[in-house]
N, C-alpha and C positions, 0 to 999 in steps of 0.2 A: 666701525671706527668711531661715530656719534658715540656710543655707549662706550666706549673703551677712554677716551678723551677726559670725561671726570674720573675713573678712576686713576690715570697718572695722576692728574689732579691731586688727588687724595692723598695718592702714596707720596707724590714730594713734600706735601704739607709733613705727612711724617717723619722724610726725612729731616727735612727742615728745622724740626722740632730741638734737633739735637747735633748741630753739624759739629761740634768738637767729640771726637771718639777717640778710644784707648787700644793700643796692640802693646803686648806683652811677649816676649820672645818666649816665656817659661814663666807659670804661676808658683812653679813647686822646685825649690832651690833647695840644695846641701848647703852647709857652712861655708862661706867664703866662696861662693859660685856666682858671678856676674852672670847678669839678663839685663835687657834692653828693653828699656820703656818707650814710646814712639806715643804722642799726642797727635793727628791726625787732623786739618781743616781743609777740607774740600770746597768750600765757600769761595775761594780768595781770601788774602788777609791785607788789614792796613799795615805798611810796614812799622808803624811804632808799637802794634800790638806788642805786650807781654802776657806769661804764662808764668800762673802764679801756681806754686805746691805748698802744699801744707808738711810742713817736717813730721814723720813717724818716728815715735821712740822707736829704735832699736834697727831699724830701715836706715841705709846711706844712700840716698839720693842724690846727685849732682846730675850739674848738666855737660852735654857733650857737646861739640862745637861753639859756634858764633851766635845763634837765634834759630829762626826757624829757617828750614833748606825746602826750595824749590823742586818740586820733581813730578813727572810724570807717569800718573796711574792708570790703568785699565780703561779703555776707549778714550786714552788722549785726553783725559781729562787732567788738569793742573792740580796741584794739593801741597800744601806745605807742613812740612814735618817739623816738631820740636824732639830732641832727643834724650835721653836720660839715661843711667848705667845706677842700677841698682842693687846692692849687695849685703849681706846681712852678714855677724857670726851667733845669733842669738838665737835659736829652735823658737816657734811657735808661729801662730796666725795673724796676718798682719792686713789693714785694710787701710789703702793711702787712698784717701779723701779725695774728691771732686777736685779736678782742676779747675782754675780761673781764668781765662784770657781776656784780657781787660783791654781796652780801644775806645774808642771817641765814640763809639755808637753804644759802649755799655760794659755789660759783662755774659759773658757765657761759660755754662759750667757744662765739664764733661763728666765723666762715668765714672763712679768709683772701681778701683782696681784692688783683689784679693790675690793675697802671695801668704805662700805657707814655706818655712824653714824647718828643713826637718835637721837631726843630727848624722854627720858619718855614722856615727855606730850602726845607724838604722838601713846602712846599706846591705842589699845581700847577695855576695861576690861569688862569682861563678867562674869557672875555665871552659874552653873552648877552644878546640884544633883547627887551625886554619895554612896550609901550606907546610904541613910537618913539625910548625911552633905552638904551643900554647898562648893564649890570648886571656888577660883577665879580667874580667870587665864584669858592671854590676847593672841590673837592671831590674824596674819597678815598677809597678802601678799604682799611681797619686790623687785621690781625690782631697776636696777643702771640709768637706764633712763626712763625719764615717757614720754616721745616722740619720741619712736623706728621708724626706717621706715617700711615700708612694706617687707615682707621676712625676715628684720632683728634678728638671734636669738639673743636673751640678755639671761644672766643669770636671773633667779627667783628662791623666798624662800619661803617658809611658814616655818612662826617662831613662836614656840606657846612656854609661860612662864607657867611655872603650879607649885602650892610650891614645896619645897623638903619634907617636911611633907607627901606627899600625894606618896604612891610606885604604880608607874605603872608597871606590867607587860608586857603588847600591846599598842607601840603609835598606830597601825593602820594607814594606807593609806588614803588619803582624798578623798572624793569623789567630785566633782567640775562640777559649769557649767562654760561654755567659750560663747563669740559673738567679732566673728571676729578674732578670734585669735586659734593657734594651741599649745598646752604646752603638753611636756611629765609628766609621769606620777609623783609623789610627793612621796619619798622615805625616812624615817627618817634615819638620821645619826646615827653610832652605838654609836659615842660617845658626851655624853651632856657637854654641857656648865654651867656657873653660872654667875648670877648676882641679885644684892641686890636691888628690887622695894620695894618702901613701906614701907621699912623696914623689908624687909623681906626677905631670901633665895628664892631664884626662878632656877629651871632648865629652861637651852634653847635650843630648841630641833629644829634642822634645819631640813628641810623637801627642799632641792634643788631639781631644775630642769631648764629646760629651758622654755623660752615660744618667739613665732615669732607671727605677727600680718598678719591675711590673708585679710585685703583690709585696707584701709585708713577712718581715721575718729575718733571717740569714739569707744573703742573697753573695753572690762568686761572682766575680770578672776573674778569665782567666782558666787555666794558665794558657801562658801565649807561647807561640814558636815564629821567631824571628829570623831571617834567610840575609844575609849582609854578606856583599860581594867585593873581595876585598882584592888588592895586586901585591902580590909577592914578586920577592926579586929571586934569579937563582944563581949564585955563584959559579957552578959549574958552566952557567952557557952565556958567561962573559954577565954578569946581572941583567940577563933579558925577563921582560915583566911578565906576568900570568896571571891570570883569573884562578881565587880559590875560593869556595864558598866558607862563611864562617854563619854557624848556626848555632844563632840565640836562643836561651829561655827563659822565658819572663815569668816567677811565682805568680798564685793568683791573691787576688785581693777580695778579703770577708767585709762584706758591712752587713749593719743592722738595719735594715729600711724600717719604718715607724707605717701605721697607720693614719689613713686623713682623720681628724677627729670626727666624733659623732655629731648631726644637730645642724649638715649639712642645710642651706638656704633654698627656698626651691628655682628650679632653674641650674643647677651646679651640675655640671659634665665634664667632669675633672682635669678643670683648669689650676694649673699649680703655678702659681709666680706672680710679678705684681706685673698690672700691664692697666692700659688707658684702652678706651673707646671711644674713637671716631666716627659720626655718619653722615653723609655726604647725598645728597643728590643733585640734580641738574633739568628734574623732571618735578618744576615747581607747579606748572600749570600741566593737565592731562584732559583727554577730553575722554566723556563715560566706553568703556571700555576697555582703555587705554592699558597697559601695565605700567607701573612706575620703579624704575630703575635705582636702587639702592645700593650706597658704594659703604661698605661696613671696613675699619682699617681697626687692629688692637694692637697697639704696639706695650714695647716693657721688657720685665727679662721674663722666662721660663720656658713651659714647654709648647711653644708655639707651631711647632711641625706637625702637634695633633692634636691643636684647637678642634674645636665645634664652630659653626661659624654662628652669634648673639641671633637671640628671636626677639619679635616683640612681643610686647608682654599687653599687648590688646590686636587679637587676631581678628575680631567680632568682625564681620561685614569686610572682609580680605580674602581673597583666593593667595596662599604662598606657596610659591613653586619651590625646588630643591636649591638651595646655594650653592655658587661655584665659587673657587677658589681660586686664586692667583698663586701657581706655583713659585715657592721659593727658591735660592741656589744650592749648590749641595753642601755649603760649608755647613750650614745647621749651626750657625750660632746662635748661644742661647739671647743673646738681646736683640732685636730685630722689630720685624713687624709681621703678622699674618693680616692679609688682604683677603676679603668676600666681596659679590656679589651676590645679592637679594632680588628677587623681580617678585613683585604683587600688585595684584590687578583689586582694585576695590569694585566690591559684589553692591553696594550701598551708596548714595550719595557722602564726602564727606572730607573734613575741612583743616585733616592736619594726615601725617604719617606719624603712627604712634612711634614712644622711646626703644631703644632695644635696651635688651638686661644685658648684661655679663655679669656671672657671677665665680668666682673664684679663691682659689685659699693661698695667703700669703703666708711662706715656709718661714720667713723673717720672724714677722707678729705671730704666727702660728694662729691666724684668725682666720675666718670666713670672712672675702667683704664681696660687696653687690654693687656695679654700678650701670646707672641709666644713662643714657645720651637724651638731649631733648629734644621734645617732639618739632616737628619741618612740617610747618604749615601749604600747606597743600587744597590747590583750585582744579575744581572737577567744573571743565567746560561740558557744553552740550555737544553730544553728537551731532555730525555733520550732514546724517546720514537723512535723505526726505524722510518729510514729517507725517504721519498717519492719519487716515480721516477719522477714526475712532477720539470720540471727547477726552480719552487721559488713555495714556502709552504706559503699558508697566515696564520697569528697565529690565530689559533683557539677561537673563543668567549666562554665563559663557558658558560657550562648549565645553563639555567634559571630556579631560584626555585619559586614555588608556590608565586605568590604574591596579592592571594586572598584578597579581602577588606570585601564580603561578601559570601551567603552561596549560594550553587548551588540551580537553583529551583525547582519544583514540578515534579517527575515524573507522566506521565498519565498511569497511571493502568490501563488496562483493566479487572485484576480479583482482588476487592478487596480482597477478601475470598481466604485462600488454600481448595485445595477440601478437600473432610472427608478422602480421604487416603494421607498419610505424603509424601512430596516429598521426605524424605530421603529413606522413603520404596518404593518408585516408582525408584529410581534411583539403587534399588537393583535388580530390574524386568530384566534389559537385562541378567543377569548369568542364566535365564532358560533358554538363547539361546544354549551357550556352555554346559550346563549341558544337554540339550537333545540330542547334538553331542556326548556328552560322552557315552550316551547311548545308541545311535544308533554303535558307537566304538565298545561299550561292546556286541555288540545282534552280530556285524559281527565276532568279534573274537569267541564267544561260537558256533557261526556257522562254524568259519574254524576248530576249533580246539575243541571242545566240541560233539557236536551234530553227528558227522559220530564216535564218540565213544559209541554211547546209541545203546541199541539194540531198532531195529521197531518193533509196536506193529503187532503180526500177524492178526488180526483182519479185522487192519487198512489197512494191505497192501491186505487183501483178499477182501475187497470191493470195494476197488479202482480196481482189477484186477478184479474182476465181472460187472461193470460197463464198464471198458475199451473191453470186449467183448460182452457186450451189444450194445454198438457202433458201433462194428465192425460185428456185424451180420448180415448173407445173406439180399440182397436187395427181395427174393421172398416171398410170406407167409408164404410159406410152415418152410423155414429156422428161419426169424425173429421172428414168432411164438413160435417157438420152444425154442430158447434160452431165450426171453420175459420171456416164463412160468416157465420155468427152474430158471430162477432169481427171478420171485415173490416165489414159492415155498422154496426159500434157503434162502431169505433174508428178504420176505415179510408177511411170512405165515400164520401171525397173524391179519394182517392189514386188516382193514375194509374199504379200502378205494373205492369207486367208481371205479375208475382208476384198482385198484386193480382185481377186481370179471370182469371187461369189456375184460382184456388181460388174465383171465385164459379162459371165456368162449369162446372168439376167438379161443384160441390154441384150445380147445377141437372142435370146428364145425371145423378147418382147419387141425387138424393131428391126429384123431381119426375117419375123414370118407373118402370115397371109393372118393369120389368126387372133392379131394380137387386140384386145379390147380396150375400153377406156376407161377401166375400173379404176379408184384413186387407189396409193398407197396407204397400206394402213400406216398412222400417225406414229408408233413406235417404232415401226420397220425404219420408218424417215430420219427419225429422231437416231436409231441406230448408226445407219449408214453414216449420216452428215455428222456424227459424234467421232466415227472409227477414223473416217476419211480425214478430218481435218486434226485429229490425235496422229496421224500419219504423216502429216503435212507440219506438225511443230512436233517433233519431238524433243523439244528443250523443257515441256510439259513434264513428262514423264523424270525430267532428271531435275528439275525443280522439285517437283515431289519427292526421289530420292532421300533430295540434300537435307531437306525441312526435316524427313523423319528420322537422318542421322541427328541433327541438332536438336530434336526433341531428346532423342535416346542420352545426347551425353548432358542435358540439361536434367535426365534421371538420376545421372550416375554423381554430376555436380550436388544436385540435391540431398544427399546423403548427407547425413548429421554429423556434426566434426566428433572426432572425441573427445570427451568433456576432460578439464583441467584439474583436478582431485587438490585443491587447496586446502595447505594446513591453517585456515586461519582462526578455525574454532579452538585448535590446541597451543597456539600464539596468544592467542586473546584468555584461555585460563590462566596461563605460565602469566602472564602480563597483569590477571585480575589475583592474582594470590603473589605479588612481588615477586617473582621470580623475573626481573626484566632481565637479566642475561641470560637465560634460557629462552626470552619470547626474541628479544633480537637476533639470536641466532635461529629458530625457529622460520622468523621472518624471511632473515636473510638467504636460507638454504630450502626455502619454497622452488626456487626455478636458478636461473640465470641471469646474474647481476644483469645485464644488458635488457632483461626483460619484465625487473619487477617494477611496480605502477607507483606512481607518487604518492599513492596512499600507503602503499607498504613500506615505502621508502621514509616517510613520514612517520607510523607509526614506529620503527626501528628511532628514530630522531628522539621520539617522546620516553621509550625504554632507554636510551642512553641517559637522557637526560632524570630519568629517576634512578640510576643506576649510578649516579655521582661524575657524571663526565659530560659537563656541558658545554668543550669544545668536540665530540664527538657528536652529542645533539644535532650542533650549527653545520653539523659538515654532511648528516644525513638532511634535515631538514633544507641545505644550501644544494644536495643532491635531490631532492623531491622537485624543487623549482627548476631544476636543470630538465627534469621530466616534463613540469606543467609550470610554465612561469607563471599561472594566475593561482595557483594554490593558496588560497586563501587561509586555511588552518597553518601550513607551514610557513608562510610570509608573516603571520601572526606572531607566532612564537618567536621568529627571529627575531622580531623586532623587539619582544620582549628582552631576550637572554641578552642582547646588544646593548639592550637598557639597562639589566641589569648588573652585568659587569665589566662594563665601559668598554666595549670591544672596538679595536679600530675598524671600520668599514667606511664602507660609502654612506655618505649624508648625504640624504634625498628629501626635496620639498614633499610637502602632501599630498599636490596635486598629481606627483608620478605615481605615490601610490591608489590614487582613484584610476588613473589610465590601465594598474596594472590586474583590474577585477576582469580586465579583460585578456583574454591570451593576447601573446603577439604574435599566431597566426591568425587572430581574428582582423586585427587590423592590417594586414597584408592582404588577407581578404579582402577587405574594404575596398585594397589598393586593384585587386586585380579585378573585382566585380565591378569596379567604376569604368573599367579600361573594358571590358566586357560591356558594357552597355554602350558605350560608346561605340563601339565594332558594329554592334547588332544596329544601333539605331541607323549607325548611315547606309548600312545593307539594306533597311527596310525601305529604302528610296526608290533605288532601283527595280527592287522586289518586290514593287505594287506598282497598282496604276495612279494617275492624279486623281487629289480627293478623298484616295482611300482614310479609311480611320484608325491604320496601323500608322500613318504618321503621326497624328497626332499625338500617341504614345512614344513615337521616335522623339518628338521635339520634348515631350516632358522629360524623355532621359539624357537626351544633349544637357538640359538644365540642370539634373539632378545627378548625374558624372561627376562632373569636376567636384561637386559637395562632397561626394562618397570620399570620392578620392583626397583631396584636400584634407579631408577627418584622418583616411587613414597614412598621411604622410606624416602630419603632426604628431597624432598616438605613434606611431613606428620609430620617430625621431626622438621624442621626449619617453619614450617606454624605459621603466628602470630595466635597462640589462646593463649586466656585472659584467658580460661579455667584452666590452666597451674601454673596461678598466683593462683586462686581460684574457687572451684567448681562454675558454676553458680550462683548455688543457694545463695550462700554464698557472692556472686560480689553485691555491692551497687554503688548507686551515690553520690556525692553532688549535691543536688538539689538549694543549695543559694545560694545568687550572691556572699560571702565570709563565710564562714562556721568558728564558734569559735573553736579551738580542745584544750580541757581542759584536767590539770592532773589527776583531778576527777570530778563523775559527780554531779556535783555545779556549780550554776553560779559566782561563787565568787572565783573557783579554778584559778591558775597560767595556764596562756595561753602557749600551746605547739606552735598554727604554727595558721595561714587563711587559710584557704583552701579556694581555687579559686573554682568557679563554673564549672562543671563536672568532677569534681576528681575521679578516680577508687580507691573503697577500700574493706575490707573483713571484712565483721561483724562478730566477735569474742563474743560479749556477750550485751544480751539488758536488760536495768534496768530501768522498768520506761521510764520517759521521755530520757533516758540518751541511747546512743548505744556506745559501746566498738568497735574500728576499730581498721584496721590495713592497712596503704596505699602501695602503691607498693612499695617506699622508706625503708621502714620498718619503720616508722612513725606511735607508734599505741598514741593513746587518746583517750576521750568522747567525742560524740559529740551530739546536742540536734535530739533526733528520727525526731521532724517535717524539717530537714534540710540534710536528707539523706534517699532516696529510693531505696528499692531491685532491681534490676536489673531483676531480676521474680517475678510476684507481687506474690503472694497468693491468690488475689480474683480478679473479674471486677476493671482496677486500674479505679480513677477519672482522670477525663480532665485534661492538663495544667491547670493552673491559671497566671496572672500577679504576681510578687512578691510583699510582704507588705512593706510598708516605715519604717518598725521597725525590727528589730533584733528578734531571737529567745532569746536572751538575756534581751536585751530591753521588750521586752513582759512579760518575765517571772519576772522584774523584779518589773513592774505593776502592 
């Protein structure tokens, strides 16, 4: 708003310049044809003002009513009109002089006004069927010179005479060809004119606009076809009224366009007309760094809708950015103003803003003339910024922005294909690390604090204690036999096992006869027995080991090498290095299944459309890559470029989301969930040791260092450029055409809301037919034709890029 404040500024002073203005109902009159002249003050007026005319031979001028009339225009603003009825019978070219409105503050002069009298004869009469009658009426296209130069806008008319007998409801818009030449569109006037052909009453219905010649030579407006909807009456059903079309045709019109002369001044960018320069700022004082904000206004008559906007003619020691423009309205009239804005940052200390040039050719003088605005002294404070301990500071060069010409190139994929499990699910796999800590947390704490509360099973402790003295049993037979048997018989007594019947019938030959001695056991017999006996006494041993060598086995069968994925991408990457990008995009695309190719594949498809001449197809494979890897840094590149270069609407995002976005946004989700994960563990490690230990110490560093994780990853998560935000995926489309129509309904005949440049983001709200319903990020909604905008997720296998057609979705349809 700061910067937007001088240039109204600017532009009222323009307006200002000139508050008395001319309407003319028709510049291009037949003999004895009345038009209406209107002096215009939107100022307020004193009421003694008068408005002086200069008499034109061969022109009748009077005036109409009392003085000037009171009335209210366009935003309630007040304005008083002087009126006049103007008529000739004499043919030729006529220029009635500057008005005067003269009042106690001075004088003000308005606009000169050109009118051209042509003769009846020069009419040329046509018939036309409308409701079963013949209708005859004449119709023209009028310019004030028949030898414009090139660039030069001239006013033009289409004038069509049709009876007063005959009631139109709709004159209708013309539809027109042109060669060589650029003319806006042909608008009828609200209000008709009269004059007497024939003998007859005839309405005149003006249809202004402009037209400029785009090369030199023989150049056509024309021929036009005109659609007027007229009510008939019909006799037979009592005179009830009906809609009948009556269809006009308008000849074309030849001129001679001239060349600019040779000898051109430097700095000319084919500015045709006389026009002034204005420059403005409000950024008298800057401090180093700073950019200084430039309000450039060229007001005058000609072709102002496709100025250039003035440079300066001393750039030395200036960084200049691109000039913006202030859109005009769509009348396109030729006298006006075109408004810029300039931003430049000085590279150098220094003490003025140089002049800017405009240099331009006046079609009047048939000259070249130059003019400078003067230079705006200009104070470069000191930065504010703390001062360095180094003896002398050199000033800093600004950061350099992107000054891409073209689009980064191919990266070399090694995996076309994502595997069959999703990376977003792969990137969830490290939380079984910390969850299985938590676990092992939770088994130590039911250990300290749980488990010495459960009563032991007696059983359990009586067999371990009958073992533990099986072990410990005398080294001589006599002894080890003895406890041996004592244990099979209390724990064994059922058991059939080999082992079994071998240690009862030892103890019976060694401690049931007279003979038995006190030899020790040999050390491996012992080790035998006390091994069988207590493998007998658990057998949950034996089915442990089972289980371990099934899980080894299927941890064989797991181990088995996947089948490898046989990728075209060495014969995509020829197709794609020898021009053939419609062969490498589809290539690309028909490696696997849309659902599984990798953002780089997806990406390099984006760069083949985009040399393949379809750079809303690019935006929409590249807009699909980040759909894969939101941090893709080659295709978040490009976008940004193609956006830049042909002004697409999307989201406008500060800088610093695109520094947050070198990161995924499942990394910072991570962040989220690993802060919440240390937090878990830490307070489990409390329980889960004893006082003193040196696992808390670490718990408390991570009490502290949680909430930071977490914190980072709330803000990255919240401030992350996702587009999602704007519109569910599914819901996000492209523009796919090199300029896309957006209508108020869907017709190809409806009033045009806006172009939409190639790869525009927008949000399909409703599909009709050929017709889709959006909604742009602007909040910009219309129709637009379906073949000229793609889902951003397809629905099915999408098709290849293609090169774009030489014809319009419009144009086609209208075929």
């Amino acid at each position: 708003m700061r910067l937007l404040i001088p240039l109204l500024a600017c532009l009222s002073a323009a307006l200002e310049a000139s508050p008395l203005s001319a309407r003319m109902s028709s510049q291009f009159l037949v003999e004895g044809e009345q038009a209406t002249l209107e002096y215009v003050i939107s100022d307020g007026l004193n009421p003694r003002a008068q408005l002086k005319l200069t008499p034109v031979d061969g022109l009748e001028i009077r005036s109409v009513g009392l003085g000037a009339e009171p009335r209210i225009a366009f935003g309630r603003r007040r304005e008083y009109v002087f009126r006049f009825m103007v008529t000739s019978y004499t043919p030729g070219n006529y220029t009635i002089p500057a008005a005067r409105l003269i009042d106690d503050a001075g004088e003000i002069l308005g606009p000169e006004v050109k009118v051209r009298v042509f003769k009846e004869t020069e009419l040329q009469w046509s018939t036309a069927q409308a409701g079963g009658r013949s209708v005859r009426y004449a119709a023209g296209f009028h310019t004030i010179d028949d030898t414009p130069f090139v660039k030069e806008v001239i006013p033009t008319e289409l004038k069509l005479y049709i009876p007063t007998d005959q009631r139109v409801e709709d004159w209708g818009i013309p539809e027109f060809q042109r060669d060589g030449v650029a003319a806006w569109r042909f608008e009828p006037r609200p209000s008709l004119g009269r004059a007497n052909l024939l003998g007859r009453s005839y309405y005149a219905v003006s249809y202004p606009s402009t037209l400029s010649p785009t090369r030199s030579g023989m150049v056509t407006l024309g021929p036009a076809k005109l659609r007027l909807i007229t009510v008939q009456t019909s006799v037979q059903n009592f005179n009830a009224a009906f809609y009948e079309p009556l269809n006009v045709v308008i000849p074309e019109l030849n001129l001679a366009s001239q060349p600019l002369p040779a000898g051109a001044p430097e700095g000319f960018e084919d500015a045709v007309g006389d026009f002034e320069l204005s420059v403005t700022t409000s950024d008298s004082e800057v401090r180093e760094g700073d950019p200084v904000n430039v309000n450039l206004v060229v007001s005058g008559a000609g072709n102002l809708d496709t100025l250039n906007a003035p440079k300066p003619i001393d750039t030395e020691g200036w960084k200049l950015y691109p000039a913006s423009s202030v859109q005009r309205d769509d009348r396109r009239d030729i006298t006006g103003f075109a408004a810029f804005r300039q931003f430049m940052r000085p590279l150098i200390p220094q003490n003025q803003i140089p002049p800017f040039r405009l240099v331009f050719f006046n079609p009047e003088t048939e000259t070249y003339r130059t003019i400078l605005s003067p230079a705006i002294p200009l104070k470069v404070l000191p930065s504010t910024a703390a001062p360095s301990m180094a003896p002398s500071v050199p000033m800093a060069l600004p950061m350099p922005i992107e000054e891409m010409t073209d689009i980064l190139g191919l990266t070399r994929a090694g995996m076309p294909l994502l595997p069959e499990t999703r990376m977003e699910n792969v990137s969830r796999y490290w939380q079984i690390i910390p969850a299985i800590l938590a676990l092992i947390l939770l088994f130590r704490i039911a250990q300290l604090h749980l488990f010495p509360k459960l009563k032991p099973d007696p059983e359990r402790v009586a067999r371990r204690k009958a073992i533990k003295e099986l072990e410990k049993a005398p080294a001589e037979e006599l002894g080890f036999y003895r406890t041996a048997g004592h244990f099979v018989e209390e724990w064994l007594g059922n058991s059939n096992d080999e082992l079994v019947k071998d240690v009862l019938t030892k103890r019976d030959q060694t401690c049931f006869t007279g003979d038995a001695d006190s030899a020790p056991v040999p050390r491996s017999e012992r080790q035998r027995i006390v091994r069988g006996l207590r493998r007998l006494m658990l057998p949950l041993i034996v089915v442990i080991a089972g289980t371990t060598a099934d899980l080894r086995a299927d941890d064989e069968v797991a181990a088995e090498p996947a089948p490898e994925v046989t990728a075209p991408e060495m014969t995509a990457q020829e197709a794609y290095d020898s021009n053939s990008f419609k062969l490498a995009a589809r290539l690309w695309l028909e490696s696997g299944p849309y659902e599984r190719l990798s953002p780089d594949t997806l990406y390099n498809i984006g760069n083949a459309a985009y040399r393949l001449g379809s750079p809303g197809e690019a935006a929409l494979y590249w807009r699909r890559a980040l759909t894969r890897d939101s941090s893709h840094p080659e295709a978040r590149q490009n976008l940004r470029f193609l956006e830049r270069k042909f002004g697409s609407i999307t989201i406008k995002r500060p800088d610093y989301q695109y520094t947050l976005a070198k990161i995924p946004l499942a990394g910072w989700k991570s962040a989220i969930w690993a802060g919440g994960w240390i937090i878990v563990l830490s307070l489990l490690v409390f329980p889960a040791t004893r006082p003193m230990a040196r696992m808390r110490i670490a718990a408390i560093s991570g009490l502290v260092a949680a909430p930071i994780l977490i914190g980072a990853g709330v803000v990255g998560h919240h401030f992350y450029p996702d587009d999602a935000r704007f519109a569910a995926l599914e819901e996000q489309a492209v523009v796919t055409a090199d300029r896309a129509s957006i209508r108020t309904d869907a017709a190809r005949n409806a009033p045009l809301v806006l172009e939409a440049p190639a790869g525009s983001l927008c949000r399909v709200l409703k599909e009709t037919g050929d017709w889709v319903y959006i909604a742009f990020t602007n909040e910009t909604r219309g129709w637009i034709a379906a073949d000229q905008v793609k889902m951003l997720i397809p629905e099915a296998q999408p098709e290849p890029p293609t090169p774009p057609s030489s014809t319009s979705s419009d144009e086609s349809k209208s075929a």
